[in-house]
Structures are given as structure tokens and as C-alpha cells.
C-alpha positions as CSV (number, residue, x, y, z in Angstrom):
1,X,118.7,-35.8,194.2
2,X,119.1,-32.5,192.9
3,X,118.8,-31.2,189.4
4,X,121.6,-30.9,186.3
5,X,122.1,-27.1,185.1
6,X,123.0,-26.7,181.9
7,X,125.4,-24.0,181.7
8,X,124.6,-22.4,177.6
9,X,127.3,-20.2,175.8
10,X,125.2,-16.5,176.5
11,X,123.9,-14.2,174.0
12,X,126.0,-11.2,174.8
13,X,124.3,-8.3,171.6
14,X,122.4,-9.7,168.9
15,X,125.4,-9.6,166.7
16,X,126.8,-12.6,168.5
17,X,126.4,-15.6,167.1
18,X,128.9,-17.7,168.8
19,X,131.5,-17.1,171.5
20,X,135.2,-18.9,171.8
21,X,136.2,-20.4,174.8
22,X,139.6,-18.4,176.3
23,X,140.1,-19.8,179.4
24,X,138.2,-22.1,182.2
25,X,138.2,-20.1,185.6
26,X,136.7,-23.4,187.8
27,X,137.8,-26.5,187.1
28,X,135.9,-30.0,187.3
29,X,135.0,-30.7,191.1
30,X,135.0,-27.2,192.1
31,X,132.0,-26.3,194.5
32,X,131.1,-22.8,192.8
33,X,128.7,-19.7,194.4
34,X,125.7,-17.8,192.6
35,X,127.8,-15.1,190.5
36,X,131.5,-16.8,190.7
37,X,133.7,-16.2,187.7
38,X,133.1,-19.3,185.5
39,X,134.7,-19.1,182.0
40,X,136.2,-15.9,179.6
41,X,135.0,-15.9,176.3
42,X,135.6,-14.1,173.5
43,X,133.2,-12.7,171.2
44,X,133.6,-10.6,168.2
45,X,133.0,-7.5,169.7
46,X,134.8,-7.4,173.0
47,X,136.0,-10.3,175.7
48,X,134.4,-11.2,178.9
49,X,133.7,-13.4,182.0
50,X,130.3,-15.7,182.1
51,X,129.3,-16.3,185.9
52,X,127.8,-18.5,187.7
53,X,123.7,-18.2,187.6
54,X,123.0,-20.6,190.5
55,X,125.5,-22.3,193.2
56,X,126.5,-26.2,192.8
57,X,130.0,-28.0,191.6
58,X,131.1,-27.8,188.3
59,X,130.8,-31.7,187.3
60,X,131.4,-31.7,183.5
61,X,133.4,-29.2,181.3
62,X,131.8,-30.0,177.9
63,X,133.4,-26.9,175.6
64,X,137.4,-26.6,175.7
65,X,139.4,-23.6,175.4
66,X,139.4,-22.7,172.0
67,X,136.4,-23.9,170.8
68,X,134.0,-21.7,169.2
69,X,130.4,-22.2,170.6
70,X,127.3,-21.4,169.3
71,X,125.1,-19.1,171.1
72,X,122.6,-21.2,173.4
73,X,124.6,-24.5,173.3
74,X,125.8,-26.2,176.3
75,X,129.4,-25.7,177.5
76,X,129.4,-27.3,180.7
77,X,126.8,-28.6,183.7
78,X,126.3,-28.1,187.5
79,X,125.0,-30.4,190.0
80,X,124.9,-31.1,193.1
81,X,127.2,-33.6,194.7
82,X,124.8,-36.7,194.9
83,X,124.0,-36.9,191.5
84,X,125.2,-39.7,189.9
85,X,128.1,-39.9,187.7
86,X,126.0,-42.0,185.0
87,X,123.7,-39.7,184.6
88,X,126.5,-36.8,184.4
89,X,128.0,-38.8,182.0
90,X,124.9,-39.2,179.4
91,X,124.3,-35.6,179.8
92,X,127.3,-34.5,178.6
93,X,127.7,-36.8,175.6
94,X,124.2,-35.3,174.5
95,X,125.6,-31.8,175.2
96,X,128.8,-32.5,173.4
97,X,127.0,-34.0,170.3
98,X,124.7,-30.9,170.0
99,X,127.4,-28.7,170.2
100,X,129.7,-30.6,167.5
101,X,126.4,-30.5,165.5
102,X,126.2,-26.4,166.2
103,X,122.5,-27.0,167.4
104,X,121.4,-24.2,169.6
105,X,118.8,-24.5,172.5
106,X,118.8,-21.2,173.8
107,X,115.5,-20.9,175.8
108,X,115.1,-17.1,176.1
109,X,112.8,-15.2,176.0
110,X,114.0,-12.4,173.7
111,X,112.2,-9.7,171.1
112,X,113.4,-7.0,169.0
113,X,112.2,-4.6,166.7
114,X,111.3,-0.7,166.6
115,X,109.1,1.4,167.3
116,X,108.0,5.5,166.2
117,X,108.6,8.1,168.4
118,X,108.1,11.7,167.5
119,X,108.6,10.5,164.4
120,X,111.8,8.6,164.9
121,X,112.5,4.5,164.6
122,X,113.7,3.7,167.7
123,X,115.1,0.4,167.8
124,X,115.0,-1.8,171.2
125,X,115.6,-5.1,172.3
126,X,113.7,-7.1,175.4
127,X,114.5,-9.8,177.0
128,X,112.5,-11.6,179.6
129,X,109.1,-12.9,179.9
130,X,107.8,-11.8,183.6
131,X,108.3,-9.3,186.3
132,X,109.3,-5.7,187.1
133,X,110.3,-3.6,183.9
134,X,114.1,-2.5,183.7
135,X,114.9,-0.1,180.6
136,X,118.4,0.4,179.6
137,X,119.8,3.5,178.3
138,X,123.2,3.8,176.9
139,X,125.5,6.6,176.7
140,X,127.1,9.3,174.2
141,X,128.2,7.4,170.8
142,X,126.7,3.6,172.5
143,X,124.1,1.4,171.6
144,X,121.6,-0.9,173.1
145,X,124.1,-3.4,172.9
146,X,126.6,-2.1,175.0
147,X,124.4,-3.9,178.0
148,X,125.4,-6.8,176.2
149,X,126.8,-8.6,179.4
150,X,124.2,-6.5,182.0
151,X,120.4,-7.5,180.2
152,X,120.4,-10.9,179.9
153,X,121.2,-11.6,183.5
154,X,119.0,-9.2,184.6
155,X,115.5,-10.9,182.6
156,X,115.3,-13.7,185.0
157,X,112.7,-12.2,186.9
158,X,112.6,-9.2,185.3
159,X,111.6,-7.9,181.4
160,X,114.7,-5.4,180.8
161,X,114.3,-3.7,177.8
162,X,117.8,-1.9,175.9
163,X,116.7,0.8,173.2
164,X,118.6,2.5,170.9
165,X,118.7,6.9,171.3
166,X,117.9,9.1,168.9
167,X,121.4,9.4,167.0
168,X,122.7,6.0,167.6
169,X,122.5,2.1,167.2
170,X,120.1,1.2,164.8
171,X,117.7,4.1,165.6
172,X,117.1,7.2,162.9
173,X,120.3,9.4,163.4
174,X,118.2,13.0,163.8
175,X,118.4,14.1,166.9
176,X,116.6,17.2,166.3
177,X,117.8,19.9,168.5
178,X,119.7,16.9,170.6
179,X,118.1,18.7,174.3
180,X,117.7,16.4,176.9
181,X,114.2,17.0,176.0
182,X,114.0,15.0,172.8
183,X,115.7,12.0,174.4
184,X,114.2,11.7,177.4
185,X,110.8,12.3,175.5
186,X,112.1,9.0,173.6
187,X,112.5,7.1,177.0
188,X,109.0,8.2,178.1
189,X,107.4,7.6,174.4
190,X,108.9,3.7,174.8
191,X,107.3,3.4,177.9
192,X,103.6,4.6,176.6
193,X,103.8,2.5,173.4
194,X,104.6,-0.5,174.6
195,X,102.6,0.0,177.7
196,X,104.7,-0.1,180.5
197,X,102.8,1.7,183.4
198,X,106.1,2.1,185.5
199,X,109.7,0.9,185.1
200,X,112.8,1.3,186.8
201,X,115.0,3.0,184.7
202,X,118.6,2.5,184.1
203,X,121.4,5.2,182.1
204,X,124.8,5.2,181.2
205,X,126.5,8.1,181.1
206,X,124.6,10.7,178.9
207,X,122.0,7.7,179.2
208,X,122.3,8.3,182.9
209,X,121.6,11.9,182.3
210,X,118.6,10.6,179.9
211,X,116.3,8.4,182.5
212,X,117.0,11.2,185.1
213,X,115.3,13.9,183.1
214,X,112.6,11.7,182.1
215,X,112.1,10.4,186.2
216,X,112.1,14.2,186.6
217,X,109.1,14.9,184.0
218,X,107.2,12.2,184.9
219,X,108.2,10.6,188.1
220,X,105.0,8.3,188.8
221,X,106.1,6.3,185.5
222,X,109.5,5.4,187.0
223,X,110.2,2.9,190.2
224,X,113.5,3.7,190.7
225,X,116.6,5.5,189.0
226,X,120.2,3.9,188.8
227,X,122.9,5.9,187.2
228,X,126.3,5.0,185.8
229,X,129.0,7.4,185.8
230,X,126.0,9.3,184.9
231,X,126.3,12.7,183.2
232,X,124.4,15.6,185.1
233,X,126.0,14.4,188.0
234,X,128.7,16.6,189.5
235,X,131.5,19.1,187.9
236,X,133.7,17.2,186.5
237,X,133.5,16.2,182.7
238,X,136.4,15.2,180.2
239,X,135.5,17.4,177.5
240,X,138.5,16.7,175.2
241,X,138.0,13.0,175.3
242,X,134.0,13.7,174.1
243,X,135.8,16.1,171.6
244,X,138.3,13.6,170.3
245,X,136.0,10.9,170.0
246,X,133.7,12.9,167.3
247,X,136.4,14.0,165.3
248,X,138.4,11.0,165.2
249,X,138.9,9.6,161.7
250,X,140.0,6.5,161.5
251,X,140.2,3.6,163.6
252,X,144.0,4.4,164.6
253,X,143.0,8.0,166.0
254,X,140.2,6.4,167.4
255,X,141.9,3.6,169.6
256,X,143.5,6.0,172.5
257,X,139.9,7.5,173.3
258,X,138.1,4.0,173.4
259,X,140.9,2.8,175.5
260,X,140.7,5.7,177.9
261,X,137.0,4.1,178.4
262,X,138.6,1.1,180.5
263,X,140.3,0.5,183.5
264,X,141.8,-2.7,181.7
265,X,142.7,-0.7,178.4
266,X,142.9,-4.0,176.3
267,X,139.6,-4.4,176.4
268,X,139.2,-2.0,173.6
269,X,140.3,-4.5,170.8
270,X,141.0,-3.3,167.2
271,X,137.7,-4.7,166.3
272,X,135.8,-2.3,168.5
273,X,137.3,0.3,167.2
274,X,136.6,-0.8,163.6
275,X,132.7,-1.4,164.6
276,X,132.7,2.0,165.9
277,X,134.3,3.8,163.1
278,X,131.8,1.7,160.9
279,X,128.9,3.6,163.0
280,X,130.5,7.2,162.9
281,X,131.0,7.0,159.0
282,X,126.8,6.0,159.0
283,X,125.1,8.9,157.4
284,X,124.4,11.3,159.8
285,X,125.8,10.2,163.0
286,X,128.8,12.5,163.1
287,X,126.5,15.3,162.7
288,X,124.5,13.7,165.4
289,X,127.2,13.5,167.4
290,X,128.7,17.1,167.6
291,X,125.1,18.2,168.0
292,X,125.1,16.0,171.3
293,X,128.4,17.3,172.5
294,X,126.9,20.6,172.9
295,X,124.3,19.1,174.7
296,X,126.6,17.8,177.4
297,X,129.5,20.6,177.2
298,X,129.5,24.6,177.8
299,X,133.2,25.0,176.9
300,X,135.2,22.3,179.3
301,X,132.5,22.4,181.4
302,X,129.0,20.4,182.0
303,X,125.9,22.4,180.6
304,X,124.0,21.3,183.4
305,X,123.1,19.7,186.9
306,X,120.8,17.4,187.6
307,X,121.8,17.1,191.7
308,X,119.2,19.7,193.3
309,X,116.2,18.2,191.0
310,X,117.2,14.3,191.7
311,X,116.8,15.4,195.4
312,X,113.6,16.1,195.5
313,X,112.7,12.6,193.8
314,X,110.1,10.4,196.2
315,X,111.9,7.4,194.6
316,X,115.3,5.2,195.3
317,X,118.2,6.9,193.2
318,X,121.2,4.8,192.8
319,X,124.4,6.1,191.7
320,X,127.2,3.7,190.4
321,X,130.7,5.0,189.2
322,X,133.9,3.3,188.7
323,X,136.7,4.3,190.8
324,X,139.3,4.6,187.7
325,X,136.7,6.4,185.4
326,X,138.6,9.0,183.0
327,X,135.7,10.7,181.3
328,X,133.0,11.4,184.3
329,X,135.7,11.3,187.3
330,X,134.2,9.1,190.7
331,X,134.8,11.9,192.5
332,X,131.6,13.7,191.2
333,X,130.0,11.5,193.8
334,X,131.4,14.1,196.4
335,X,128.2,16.0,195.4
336,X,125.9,13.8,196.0
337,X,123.4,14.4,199.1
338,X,122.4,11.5,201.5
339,X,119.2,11.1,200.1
340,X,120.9,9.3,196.8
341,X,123.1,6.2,197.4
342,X,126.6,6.0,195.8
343,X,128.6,2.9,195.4
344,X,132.2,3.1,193.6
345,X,133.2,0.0,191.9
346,X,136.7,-0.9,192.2
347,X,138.9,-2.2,189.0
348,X,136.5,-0.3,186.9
349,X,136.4,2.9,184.2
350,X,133.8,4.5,182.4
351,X,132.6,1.6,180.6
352,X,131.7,-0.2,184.5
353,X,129.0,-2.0,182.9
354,X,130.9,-4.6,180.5
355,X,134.2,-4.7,183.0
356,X,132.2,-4.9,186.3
357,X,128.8,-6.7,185.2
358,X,128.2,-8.5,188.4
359,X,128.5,-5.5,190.8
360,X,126.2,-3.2,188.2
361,X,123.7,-6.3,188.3
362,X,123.7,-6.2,191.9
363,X,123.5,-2.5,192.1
364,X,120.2,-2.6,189.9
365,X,118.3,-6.0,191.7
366,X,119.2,-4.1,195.0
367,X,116.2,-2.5,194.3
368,X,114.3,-4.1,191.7
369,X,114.4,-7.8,193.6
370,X,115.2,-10.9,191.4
């Protein structure tokens, strides 16, 4: 007889505390694979799909659509087919009382605090109690949070880790000269004080730019490198849309350059664009801000390449774009030699990583293992 799987609302940032159920994908009695489409929910940040962790049938729906669910409570179980419908039945009472009570079981392991580097708090968030090391790095003007549907499917089997950059998040906003120096000396400071020997690191964007400077200065503390629509990486760069992004000034101006983000341009609701006007009016992050634009831009162009260097890395290099990416075109993966692996996602932008989590998970355990 095989087991009951508890299927628990996720904890998508450690601003969510709940999530409201939008619309079942599966219905009761449908046999379902490891990483099917399950459920959409909606959060306060940003909407998206929960999938499948482990293969079975869907037996019980226990949250409805509409319901707001507390993080780690039980919305609906998988089993296999020969286990009985009485004990199906008991289970989700139990489940349906606890989430009526709003009692929250989320088993997790999870940790977050900060930590001083070159003087700086950098903020981080881990999640995972065993295995291989992952860091995340986000990109220009994100947070740690931004792997919000990425690091907590990743931590079974491995310990991911998310930090904030210098600049950003809930880190200190100097960014000193803003070089790829500072921050990838911020990557490689996390790794020493909380003593990770070797990781596998993971960037976004200028995040992607980030990890590849710090594989480059110290390449025995890093297993492998996987970049999304990394920055670095090819000619191509949408300068005006970095541009725009700084100097937008309120939430309405904002709204066309977060859209631009996604291949689906809805999924920039008004409430992201409030939370991230919120963060650019934080003392110093404007400044911050411009500072890194000059990092990343010489006039319209990109200040620098990264190809020729990541080349003559000993270790697996990963790059990841979306095909419909407006802001570091897919077609900068025309540079790439044939020692580095490209994979274009499809129905994706620059923000792959929240519309396309399941292919960027894949693209990662590829080479870290489960």
C-alpha cells in the first residue's frame, strides 16, 4: 500500500504568508507526473503555478478556488491508487480542519539572517538541511526573493542559499565603487563565512555576471556555473530599459519596464510595481542603482565580456536564456563556444526564473543531482 502525500501551500519569499487558490490544473482522479502543473496561486507579490513534487493521482482536493491558505497547510493529497478511500477520507477531514483553523505544518528546513562582508550586512536566506550547496544570485534592481518559486524546490537534496547584493534586498545599499569586484567579493565572502568549501553557483542577469566573476577568481570554490540571461554574456544589452528603470518615478512610469521583464506581461501586477517603487525610494538605492548601471553599460553597449575567460573554466557552465527576453536578447547565446551548454526556454522573458521555474530547476539539478 503506498504512502499519502500531503500536498502544503509553498513558501514562495519570506513575505508570503498565505497564498489564494486561482484555479485547479488536475482534477480529482487524475494520474499526475513528477513536475506536472498542479494548482495557480496567487500571492501578494506576483501569481504562479505549484507542481507536482512526486508522481501519483490527485485523490482529495482539500483547498477550493478562492480560498486563502496559509503557508505550510495542506491543500490537497496524492496517493497511489490502492489506497483506501477510508483512509483518504480521514486524511482530508484532518487537513481541512487544520486549514479552517489556519494551523501551519510546514516542515522545512529554512534559516535567514545576515552576515558582514567587507563591512556590509548582507542579508541571505537558506533553505535545506543536506546535500550539494546552490547559491542564488539575483540580478540588477532584484532581491533574494525573486527565486521565490526556484529555492524551495531546489532544497530537497540540496542546501540553496539566496543572498541579497550589495545595493539591494535587505542588504546595506553602498555599493562602493559597484565593480564586479565588490560583488563578486560578496559572493566569495558568503561562501568563507559560512563555510561552504565549494558550491555551485547560480546568477541572474547582472547576478549571472556576479557568480561568473567570482568562478573566475576563485574557481576551485565553485562546482559548476549556471547563468540566466546572464549579463557578460554576448553584445546585446537593452540599455534604455536599465535606464528607464532607475529613473522611473512612480509606480505608473514604472509599469512598462517591469512588464517588458515578461513574456506574459500581466505578470507584472500593480502590486509589484508598488513593492518596487517602495525599494527604489529606500535611502540610497537609487544612488546604488545608477552607480550599477555604469557597471553594466559603456553608452548602449555592455562594459564587458565574460565569454573568452568562462572558456577556459575546468568546470560545467550552463547558460539558460528565454527565447522572448527583451533586456539581454537569446540571441547572445550565438557567442557562446561549445565548451558552455545553452538551452533557450520557450514562453519565457527576462524574468525565466519565476515564468519558467521547472525548466530553470531542471537546468540547475542537471548538474547538481537531486
Amino acid at each position: 500500500m503506498g504512502d499519502i502525500v500531503r500536498v502544503t501551500m509553498p513558501s514562495w519569499g519570506l513575505s508570503m504568508a498565505s497564498g489564494k487558490i486561482v484555479e485547479w490544473l488536475v482534477a480529482e482522479g487524475d494520474e499526475i507526473g513528477e513536475g506536472d502543473d498542479l494548482v495557480e496561486i496567487d500571492t501578494d507579490k506576483i501569481a504562479g503555478v505549484l507542481e507536482a513534487a512526486q508522481p501519483g493521482i490527485l485523490r482529495r482536493v482539500v483547498a477550493h478556488v478562492g480560498e486563502d491558505v496559509p503557508v505550510g497547510v495542506c491543500i490537497a493529497l496524492i496517493a497511489d491508487g490502492d489506497v483506501p478511500e477510508t483512509d483518504l477520507d480521514e486524511q482530508a477531514r484532518i487537513a481541512r480542519q487544520e486549514l479552517e483553523a489556519g494551523a501551519i505544518i510546514d516542515g522545512t528546513e529554512r534559516e535567514t539572517g545576515e552576515i558582514t562582508i567587507d563591512g556590509r550586512a548582507i542579508a541571505y536566506t537558506t533553505y535545506g538541511a543536506r546535500g550539494p550547496d546552490i547559491v542564488l544570485v539575483h540580478g540588477f534592481a532584484g532581491e533574494k526573493t525573486s527565486w521565490l518559486f526556484v529555492q524551495q524546490a531546489l532544497s530537497t537534496g540540496h542546501v540553496v542559499h539566496a543572498i541579497d547584493l550589495p545595493g539591494h534586498g535587505e542588504s546595506d545599499k553602498d555599493v562602493g565603487d559597484g565593480s564586479l569586484d565588490v560583488l563578486a567579493r560578496t559572493v566569495l565572502g558568503y561562501l568563507a563565512e559560512r563555510g561552504i568549501h565549494r558550491a555551485h553557483l547560480v546568477g541572474h542577469s547582472l547576478g549571472g555576471a556576479v557568480v561568473a566573476e567570482a568562478a573566475l577568481r576563485e574557481p576551485e570554490r565553485v562546482a559548476s556555473l549556471t547563468l540566466l540571461a546572464p549579463a557578460g554574456v554576448g553584445p546585446a544589452i537593452n540599455a534604455g530599459h536599465l535606464r528607464g528603470l532607475v529613473s522611473a518615478a512612480t509606480p505608473r512610469e514604472l509599469a512598462p519596464y517591469l512588464a517588458r521583464l515578461f513574456a506574459d506581461p500581466t505578470m507584472a501586477t500593480p502590486q509589484l510595481a508598488d513593492d518596487v517603487m517602495r525599494f527604489k525610494s529606500t535611502d540610497g538605492v537609487e544612488a546604488s542603482l545608477r552607480t550599477l548601471t555604469g557597471t553594466l553599460l559603456d553608452g548602449d553597449r555592455p562594459r564587458f565580456d565574460l565569454v573568452d575567460q568562462l572558456a577556459g573554466l575546468r568546470i560545467p557552465v550552463t547558460v539558460v536564456w528565454g527565447r522572448k527576453d527583451e533586456v539581454l536578447p537569446a540571441a547572445n547565446v550565438d557567442v557562446l563556444p561549445s565548451t558552455m551548454r545553452a538551452l533557450l526556454v520557450d514562453d519565457a522573458g527576462h524574468m525565466l526564473h519565476l515564468e519558467q521555474p521547472s525548466a530553470v530547476v531542471a537546468s540547475i539539478t542537471s548538474v547538481t543531482g537531486r
